[in-house]
C-alpha positions as CSV (number, residue, x, y, z in Angstrom):
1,X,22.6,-7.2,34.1
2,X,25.3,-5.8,31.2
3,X,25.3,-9.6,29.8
4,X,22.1,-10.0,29.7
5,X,21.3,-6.8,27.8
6,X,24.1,-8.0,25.4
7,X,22.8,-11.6,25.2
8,X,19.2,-10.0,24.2
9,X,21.1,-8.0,21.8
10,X,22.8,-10.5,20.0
11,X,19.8,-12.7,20.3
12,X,17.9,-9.7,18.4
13,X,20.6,-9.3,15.6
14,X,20.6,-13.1,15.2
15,X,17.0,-13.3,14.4
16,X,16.9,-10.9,11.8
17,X,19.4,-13.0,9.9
18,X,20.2,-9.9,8.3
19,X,23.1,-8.1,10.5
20,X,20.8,-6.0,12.5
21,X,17.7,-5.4,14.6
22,X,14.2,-5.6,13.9
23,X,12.3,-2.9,15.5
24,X,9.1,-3.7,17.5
25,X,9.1,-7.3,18.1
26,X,7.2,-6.7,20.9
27,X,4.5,-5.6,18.6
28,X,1.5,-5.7,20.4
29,X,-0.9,-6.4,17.7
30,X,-3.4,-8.9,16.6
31,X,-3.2,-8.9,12.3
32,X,-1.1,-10.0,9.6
33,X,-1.6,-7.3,7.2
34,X,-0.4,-7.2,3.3
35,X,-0.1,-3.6,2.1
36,X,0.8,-2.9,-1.5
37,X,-0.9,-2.5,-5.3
38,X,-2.2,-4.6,-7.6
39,X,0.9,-7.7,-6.8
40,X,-0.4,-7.8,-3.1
41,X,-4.4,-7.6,-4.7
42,X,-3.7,-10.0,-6.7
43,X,-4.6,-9.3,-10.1
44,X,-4.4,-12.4,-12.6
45,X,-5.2,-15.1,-10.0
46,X,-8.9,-16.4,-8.8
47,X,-9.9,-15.9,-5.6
48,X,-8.0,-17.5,-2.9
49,X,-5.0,-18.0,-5.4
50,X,-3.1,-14.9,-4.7
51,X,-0.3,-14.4,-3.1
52,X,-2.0,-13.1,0.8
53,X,-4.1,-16.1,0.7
54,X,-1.4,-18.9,0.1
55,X,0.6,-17.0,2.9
56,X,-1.9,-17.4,4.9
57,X,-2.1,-21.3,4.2
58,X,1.9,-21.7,5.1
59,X,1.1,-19.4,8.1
60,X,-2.0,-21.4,9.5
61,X,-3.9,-17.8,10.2
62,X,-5.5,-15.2,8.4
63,X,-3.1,-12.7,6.6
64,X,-5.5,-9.2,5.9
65,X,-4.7,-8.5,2.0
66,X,-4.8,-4.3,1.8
67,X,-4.1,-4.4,-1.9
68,X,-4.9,-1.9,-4.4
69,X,-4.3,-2.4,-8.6
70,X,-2.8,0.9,-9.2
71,X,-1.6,2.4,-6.1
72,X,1.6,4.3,-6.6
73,X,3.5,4.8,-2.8
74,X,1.9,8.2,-2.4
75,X,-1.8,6.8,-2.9
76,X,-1.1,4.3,-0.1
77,X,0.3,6.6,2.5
78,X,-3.3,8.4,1.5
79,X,-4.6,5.3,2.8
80,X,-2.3,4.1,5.2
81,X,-4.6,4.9,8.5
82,X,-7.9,3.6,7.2
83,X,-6.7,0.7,5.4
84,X,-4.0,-1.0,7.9
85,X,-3.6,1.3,11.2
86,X,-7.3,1.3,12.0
87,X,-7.1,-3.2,11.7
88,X,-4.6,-3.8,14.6
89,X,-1.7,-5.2,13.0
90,X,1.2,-6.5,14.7
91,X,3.1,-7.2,11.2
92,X,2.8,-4.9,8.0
93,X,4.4,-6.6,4.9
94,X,5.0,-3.8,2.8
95,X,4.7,-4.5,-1.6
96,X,5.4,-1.0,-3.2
97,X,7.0,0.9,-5.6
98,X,6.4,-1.0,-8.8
99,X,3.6,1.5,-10.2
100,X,6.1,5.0,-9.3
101,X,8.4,3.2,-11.8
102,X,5.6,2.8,-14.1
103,X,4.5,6.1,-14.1
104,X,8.4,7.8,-13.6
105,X,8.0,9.0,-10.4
106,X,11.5,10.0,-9.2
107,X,13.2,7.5,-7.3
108,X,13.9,10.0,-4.1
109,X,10.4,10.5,-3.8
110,X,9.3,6.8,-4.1
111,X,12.1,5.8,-1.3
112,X,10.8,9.1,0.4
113,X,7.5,7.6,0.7
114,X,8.2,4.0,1.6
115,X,10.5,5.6,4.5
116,X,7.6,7.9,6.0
117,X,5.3,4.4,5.4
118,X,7.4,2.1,7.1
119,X,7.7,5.5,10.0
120,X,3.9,6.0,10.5
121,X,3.5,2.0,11.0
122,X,6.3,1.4,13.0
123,X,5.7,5.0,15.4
124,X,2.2,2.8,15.9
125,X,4.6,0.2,18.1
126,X,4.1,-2.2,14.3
127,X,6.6,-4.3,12.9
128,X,7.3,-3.7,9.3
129,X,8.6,-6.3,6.5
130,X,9.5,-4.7,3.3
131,X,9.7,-5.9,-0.2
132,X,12.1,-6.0,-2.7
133,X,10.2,-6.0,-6.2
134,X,12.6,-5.3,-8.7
135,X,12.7,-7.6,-11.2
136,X,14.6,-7.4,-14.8
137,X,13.8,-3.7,-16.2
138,X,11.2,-2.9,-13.7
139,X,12.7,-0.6,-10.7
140,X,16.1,-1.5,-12.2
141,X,19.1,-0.5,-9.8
142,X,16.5,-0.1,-6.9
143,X,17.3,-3.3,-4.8
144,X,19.9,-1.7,-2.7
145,X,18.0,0.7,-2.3
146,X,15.4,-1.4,-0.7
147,X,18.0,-3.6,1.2
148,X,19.3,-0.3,2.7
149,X,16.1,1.3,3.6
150,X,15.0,-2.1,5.3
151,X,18.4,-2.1,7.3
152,X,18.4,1.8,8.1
153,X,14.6,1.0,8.9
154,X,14.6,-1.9,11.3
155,X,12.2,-3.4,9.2
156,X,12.3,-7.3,8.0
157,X,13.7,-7.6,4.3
158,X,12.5,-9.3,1.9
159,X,14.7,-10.1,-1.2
160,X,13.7,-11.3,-5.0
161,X,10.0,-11.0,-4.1
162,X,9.4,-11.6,-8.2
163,X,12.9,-12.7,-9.2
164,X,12.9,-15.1,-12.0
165,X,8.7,-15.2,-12.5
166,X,7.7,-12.4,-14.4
167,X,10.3,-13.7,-17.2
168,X,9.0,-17.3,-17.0
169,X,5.5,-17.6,-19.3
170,X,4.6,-20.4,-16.8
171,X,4.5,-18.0,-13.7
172,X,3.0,-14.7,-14.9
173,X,-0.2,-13.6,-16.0
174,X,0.5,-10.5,-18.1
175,X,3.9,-9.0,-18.0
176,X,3.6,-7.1,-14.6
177,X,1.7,-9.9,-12.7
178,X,2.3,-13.7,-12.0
179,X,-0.6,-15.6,-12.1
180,X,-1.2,-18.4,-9.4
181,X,1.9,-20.3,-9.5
182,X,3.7,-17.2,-9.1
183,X,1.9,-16.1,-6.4
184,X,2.8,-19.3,-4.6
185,X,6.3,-18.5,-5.2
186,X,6.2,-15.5,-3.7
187,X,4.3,-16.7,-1.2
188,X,7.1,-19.4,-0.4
189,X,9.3,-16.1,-0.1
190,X,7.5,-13.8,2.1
191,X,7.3,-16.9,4.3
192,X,10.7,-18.0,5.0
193,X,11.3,-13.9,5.7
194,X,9.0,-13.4,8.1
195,X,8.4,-16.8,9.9
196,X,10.6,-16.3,12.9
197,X,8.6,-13.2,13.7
198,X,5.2,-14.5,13.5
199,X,3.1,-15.0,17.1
């Protein structure tokens, strides 16, 4: 009985491909759901171009996009119950942090946030994925940060989410956003995180 609970163990730690345990895999759920500001909504693409509904193409099902342009992380914990508890998710990837930065909220209280986030979701049985979206200037010095709250967390990690596109002209739409071939490239990243956890 000892091996096997050290079999699943390792088994569990091996799977995150990230040194340590995902919590909930036994997420109960039925949705995909993409929780973040105006990068998850996907402002500068046309419909179906953004980044929730190419993910959704590499996943072959429907990925719920709960995006709002402007959302700081304390507007979406607002929001949290109505917009992603209430939907039945198994998975929650989580795309924040990016307007706190932009409008100089401390960095204690943005990490503060994304921590009672990723709680309230995973307390709900939930798994979480969490993004890493610094990128050049913006949120500077915050991807350990992010690394380490994924890790302390149990949540999946996702690195680079924007590395390298906002400071190409061919992937962005305005300085903050990509446009549609960004989005795909992000896409393309989310995926390879998450695909090993997907029902």
């Amino acid at each position: 009985m000892r091996h096997d609970r050290l079999i699943i163990v390792f088994l569990l730690i091996f799977l995150a491909g990230c040194g340590y345990a995902v919590r909930n895999l036994d997420s109960e759920g039925k949705e995909i759901i993409c929780f973040g500001d105006s990068i998850t909504a996907g402002v500068g693409a046309l419909e179906g171009e953004d980044y929730t509904s190419f993910l959704s193409a590499l996943l072959g099902k429907d990925v719920l996009n709960a995006g709002i342009c402007g959302d700081t992380t304390q507007d979406a914990l607002k929001r949290l119950g109505k917009d992603v508890l209430s939907k039945d998710p198994y998975l929650v990837i989580v795309e924040l942090g990016g307007n706190d930065f932009l409008q100089k909220v401390p960095r204690e209280v943005t990490l503060r946030n994304l921590k009672k986030i990723i709680s309230r979701i995973q307390g709900q049985g939930i798994m979480v994925a969490l993004a890493d979206v610094s990128c050049g200037l913006i949120l500077k010095g915050y991807r350990k940060d992010f690394k380490k709250l994924a890790r302390d967390s149990g949540s999946i990690f996702i690195p680079n989410l924007l590395k390298e596109i906002l400071n190409k002209p061919s992937l962005r739409y305005d300085y903050i956003h990509p446009n549609e071939n960004g989005y795909k490239i992000m896409a393309e990243r989310v995926y390879r995180a998450i695909k090993n956890y997907v029902k």
